[in-house]
VEXDREN-2710 file (C-alpha; in Angstrom, 1 decimal):
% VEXDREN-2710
k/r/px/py/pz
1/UNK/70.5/-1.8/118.6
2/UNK/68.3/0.1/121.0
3/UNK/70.4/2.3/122.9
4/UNK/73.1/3.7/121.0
5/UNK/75.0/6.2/123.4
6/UNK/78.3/5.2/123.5
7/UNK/78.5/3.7/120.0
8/UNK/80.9/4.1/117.1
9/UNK/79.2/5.1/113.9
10/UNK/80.8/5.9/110.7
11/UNK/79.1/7.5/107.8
12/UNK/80.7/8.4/104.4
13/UNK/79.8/11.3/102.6
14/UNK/78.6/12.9/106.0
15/UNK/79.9/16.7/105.2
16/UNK/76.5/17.8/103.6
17/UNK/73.2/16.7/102.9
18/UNK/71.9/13.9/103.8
19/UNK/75.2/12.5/106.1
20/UNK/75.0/16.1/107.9
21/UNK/71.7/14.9/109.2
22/UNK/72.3/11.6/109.5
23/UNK/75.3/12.9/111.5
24/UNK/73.4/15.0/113.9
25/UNK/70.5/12.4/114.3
26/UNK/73.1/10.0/115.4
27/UNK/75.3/12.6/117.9
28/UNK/71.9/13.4/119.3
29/UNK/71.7/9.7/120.3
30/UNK/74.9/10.3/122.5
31/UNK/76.9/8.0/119.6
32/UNK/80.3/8.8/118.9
33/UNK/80.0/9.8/115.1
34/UNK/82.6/9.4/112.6
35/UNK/82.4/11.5/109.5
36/UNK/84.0/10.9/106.6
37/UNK/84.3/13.0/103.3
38/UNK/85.9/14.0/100.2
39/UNK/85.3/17.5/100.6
40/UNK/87.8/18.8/103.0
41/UNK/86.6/22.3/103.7
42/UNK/83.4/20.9/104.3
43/UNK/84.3/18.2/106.2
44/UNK/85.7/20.6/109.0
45/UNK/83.0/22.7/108.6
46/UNK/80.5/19.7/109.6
47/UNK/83.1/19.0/112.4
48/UNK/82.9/22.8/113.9
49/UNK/79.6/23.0/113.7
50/UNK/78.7/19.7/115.3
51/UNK/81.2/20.2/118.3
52/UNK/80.0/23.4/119.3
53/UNK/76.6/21.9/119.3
54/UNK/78.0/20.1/122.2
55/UNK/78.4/16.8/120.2
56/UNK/81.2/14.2/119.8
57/UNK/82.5/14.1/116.0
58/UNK/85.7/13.0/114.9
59/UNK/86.6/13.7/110.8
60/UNK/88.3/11.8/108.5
61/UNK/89.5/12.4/104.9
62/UNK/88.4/9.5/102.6
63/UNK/87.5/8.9/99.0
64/UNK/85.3/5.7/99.0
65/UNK/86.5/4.5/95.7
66/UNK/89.4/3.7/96.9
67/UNK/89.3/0.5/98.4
68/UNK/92.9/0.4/100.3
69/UNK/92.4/3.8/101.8
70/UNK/89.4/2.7/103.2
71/UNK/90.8/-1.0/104.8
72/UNK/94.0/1.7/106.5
73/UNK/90.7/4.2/107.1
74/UNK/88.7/1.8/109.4
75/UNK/92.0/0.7/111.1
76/UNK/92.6/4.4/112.2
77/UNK/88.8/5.0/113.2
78/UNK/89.2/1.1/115.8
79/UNK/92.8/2.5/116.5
80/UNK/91.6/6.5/117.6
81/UNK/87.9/5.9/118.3
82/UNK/87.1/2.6/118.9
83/UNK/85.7/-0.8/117.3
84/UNK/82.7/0.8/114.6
85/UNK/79.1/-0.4/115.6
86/UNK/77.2/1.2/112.5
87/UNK/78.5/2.2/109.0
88/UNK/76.1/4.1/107.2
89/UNK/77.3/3.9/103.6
90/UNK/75.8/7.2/102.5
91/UNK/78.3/8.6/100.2
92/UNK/77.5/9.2/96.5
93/UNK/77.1/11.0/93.4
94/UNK/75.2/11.7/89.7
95/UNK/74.8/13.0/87.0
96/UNK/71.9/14.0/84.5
97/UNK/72.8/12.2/81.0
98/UNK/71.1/10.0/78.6
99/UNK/72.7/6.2/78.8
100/UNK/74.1/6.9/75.4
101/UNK/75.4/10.3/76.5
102/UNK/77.7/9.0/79.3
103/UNK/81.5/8.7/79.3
104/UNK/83.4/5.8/80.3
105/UNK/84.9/7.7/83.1
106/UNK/81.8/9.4/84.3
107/UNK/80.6/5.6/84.6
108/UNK/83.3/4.1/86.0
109/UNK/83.4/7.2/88.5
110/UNK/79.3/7.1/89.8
111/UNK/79.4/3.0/90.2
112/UNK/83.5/3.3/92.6
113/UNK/81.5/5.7/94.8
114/UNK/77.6/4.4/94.6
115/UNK/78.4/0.9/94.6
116/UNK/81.7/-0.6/94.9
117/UNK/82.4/2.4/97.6
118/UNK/80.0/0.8/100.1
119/UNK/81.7/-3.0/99.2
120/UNK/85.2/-2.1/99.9
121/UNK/83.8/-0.2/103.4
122/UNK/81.6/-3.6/104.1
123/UNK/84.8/-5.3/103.6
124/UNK/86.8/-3.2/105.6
125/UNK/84.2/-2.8/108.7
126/UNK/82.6/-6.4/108.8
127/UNK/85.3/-8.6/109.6
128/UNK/85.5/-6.6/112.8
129/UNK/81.7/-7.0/113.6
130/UNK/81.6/-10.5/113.2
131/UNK/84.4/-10.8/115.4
132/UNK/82.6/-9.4/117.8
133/UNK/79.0/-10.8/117.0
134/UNK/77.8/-7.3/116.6
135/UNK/77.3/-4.2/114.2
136/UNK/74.9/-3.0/111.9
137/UNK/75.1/-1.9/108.4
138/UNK/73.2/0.7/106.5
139/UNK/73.5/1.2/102.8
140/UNK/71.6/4.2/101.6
141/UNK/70.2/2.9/98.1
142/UNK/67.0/4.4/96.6
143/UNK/63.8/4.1/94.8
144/UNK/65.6/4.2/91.5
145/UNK/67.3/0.9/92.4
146/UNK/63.3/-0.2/92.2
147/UNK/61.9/1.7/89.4
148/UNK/64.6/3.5/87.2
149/UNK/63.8/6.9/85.6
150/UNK/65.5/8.1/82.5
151/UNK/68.9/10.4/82.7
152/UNK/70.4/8.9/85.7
153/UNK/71.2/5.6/84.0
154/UNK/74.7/5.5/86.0
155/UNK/73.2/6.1/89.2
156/UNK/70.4/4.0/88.5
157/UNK/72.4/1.0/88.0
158/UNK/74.4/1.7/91.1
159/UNK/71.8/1.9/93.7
160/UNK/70.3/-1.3/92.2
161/UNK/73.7/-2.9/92.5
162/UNK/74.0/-2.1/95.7
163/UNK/70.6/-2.8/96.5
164/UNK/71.1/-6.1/95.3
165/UNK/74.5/-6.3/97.0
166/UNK/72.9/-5.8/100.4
167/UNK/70.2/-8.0/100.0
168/UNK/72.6/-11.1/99.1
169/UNK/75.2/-10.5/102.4
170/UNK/72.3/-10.2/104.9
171/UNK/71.2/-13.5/103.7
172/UNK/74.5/-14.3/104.0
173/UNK/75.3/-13.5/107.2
174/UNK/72.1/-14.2/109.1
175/UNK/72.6/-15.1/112.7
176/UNK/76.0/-13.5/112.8
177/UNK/74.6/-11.0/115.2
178/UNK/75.5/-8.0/112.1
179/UNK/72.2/-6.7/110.6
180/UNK/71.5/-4.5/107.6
181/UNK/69.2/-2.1/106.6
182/UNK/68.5/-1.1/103.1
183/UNK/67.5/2.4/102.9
184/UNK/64.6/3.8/99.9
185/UNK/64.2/7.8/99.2
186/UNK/62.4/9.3/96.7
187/UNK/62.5/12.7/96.1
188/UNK/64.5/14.2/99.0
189/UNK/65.5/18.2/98.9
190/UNK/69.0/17.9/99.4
191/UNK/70.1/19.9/96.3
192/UNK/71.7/16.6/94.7
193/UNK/69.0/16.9/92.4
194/UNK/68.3/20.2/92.0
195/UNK/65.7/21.4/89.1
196/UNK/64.5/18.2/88.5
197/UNK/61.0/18.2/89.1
198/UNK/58.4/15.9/91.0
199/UNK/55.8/13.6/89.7
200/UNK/52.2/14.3/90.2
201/UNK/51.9/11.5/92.6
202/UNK/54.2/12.9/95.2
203/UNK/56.6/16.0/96.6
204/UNK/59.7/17.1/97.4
205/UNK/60.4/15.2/100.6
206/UNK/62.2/16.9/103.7
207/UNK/65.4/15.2/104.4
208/UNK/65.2/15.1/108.4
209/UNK/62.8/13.0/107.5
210/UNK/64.7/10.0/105.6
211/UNK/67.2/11.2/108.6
212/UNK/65.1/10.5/111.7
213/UNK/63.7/6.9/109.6
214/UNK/67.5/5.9/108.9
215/UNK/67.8/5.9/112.7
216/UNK/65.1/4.5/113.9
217/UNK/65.9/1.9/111.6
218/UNK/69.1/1.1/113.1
219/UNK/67.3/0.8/116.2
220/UNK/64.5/-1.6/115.3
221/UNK/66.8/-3.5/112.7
222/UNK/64.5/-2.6/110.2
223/UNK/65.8/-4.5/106.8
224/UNK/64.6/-2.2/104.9
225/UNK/62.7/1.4/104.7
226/UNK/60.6/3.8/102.3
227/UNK/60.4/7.5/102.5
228/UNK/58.4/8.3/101.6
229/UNK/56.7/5.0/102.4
230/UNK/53.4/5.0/100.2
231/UNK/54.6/6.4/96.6
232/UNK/57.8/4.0/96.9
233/UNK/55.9/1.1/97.6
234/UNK/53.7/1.8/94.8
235/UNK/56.4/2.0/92.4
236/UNK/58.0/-1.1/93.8
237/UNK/54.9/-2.9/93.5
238/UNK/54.0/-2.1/90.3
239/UNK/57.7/-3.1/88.8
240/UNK/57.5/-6.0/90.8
241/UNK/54.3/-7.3/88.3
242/UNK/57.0/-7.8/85.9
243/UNK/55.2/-5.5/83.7
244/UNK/57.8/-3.1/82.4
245/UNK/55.4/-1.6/79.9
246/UNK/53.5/-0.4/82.4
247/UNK/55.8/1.4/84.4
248/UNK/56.6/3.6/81.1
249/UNK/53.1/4.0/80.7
250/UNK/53.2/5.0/84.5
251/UNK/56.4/7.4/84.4
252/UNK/55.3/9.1/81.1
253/UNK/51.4/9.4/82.6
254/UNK/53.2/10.7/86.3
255/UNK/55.6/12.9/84.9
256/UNK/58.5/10.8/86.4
257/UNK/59.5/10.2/82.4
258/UNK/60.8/14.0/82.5
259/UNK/61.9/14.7/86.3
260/UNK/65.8/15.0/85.4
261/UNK/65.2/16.7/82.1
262/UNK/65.8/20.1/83.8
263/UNK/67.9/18.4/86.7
264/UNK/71.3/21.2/86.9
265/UNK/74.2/19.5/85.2
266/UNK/76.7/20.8/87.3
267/UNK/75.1/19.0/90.6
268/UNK/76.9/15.9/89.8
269/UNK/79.1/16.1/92.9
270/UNK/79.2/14.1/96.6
271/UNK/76.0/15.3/98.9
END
């Protein structure tokens, strides 16, 4: 998808963070940019901002999780906006507690958002693409889905799920004229994981960064991207040998054993 003026793109969880950006990157492209969010205030915050930038934003209320709202959700956005092009599936949430440590709800909450969240919205928004022979998908998943670091067990799982998830429908649907991009951070300084601290190996990474290579992306139909691209190819690599040992032996060598010890509890909300 080359040119993307004109084009309908929704991204959940675009109120802060990472979807701010990914927002803006997108407006700059002349696209007409849905935002979605959980976090009202900030939502129309976002909205302000981004209109009297001079760009074309239209807000909507949604909580991922909940897969009806989002099937009446995407009817609105074809209804009001027009038929969605991209979904960026960006939404999510953690939390900083030993596998043992976590409650049943605080489970059940991280995998409705992380990974069942960007099902339900696939659902919702690909029936429409493949009506049309056209649309691209981007699930933001992570180098944890790769190589999983202790006290983000939940979120762990859920990026790998969804990881997963992605790479069996794009098989799936090959020559359907939708595409899909899986998208890798490490690191990124978005506050989501604030004072968690980063391995030897690497830093904290700028998020306009992952921002600018999410796009770019979408326009080369990249299937899937790093950032940053060395370290998490290393750390795929190595737990692709099918040597678990040694990635301990790695993270506890790294420091990537300890990174969320210090991570702030109370950061476990959408970014």
């Amino acid at each position: 998808m080359k040119d993307l003026a004109g084009k309908v793109v929704l991204i959940t969880g675009g109120a802060r963070g990472m979807g701010k950006l990914h927002a803006r990157n997108f407006a700059r492209e002349a696209a007409r940019v849905v935002v979605t969010d959980l976090d009202e205030s900030e939502l129309e915050k976002t909205a302000a901002e981004m209109r009297e930038a001079g760009y074309e934003v239209f807000p909507y209320l949604q909580d991922v999780s909940d897969r009806e709202a989002g099937f009446e959700l995407v009817n609105r956005v074809e209804a009001e906006v027009g038929p969605i092009d991209v979904l960026v599936n960006n939404a999510g949430i953690t939390t900083a507690e030993y596998v043992m440590d976590t409650s049943e709800s605080t489970f059940r909450r991280i995998i409705d958002v992380n990974y069942l969240g960007p099902v339900w919205m696939m659902h919702a928004v690909i029936p429409g693409m493949l009506a049309r022979k056209r649309g691209h998908v981007v699930n933001v998943c992570s180098i944890v889905a790769k190589v999983a670091p202790p006290k983000l067990g939940a979120y762990n799982a859920s990026k790998a799920a969804l990881l997963s998830i992605t790479d069996t429908i794009r098989q799936e649907l090959k020559g359907s004229g939708v595409n899909f991009t899986i998208v890798n951070p490490g690191y990124i300084a978005t506050g989501m994981f604030e004072g968690a601290k980063v391995p030897v190996i690497t830093h904290w990474q700028d998020p306009q960064k992952v921002a600018d290579a999410l796009v770019d992306a979408v326009k080369k139909n990249k299937a899937e991207i790093f950032v940053p691209r060395f370290m998490t190819l290393v750390a795929s690599a190595v737990r692709g040998l099918g040597l678990p040992r040694l990635v301990d032996l790695s993270f506890g060598t790294l420091g990537a054993k300890k990174s969320f010890e210090s991570m702030h509890e109370e950061r476990g909300r959408p970014f």
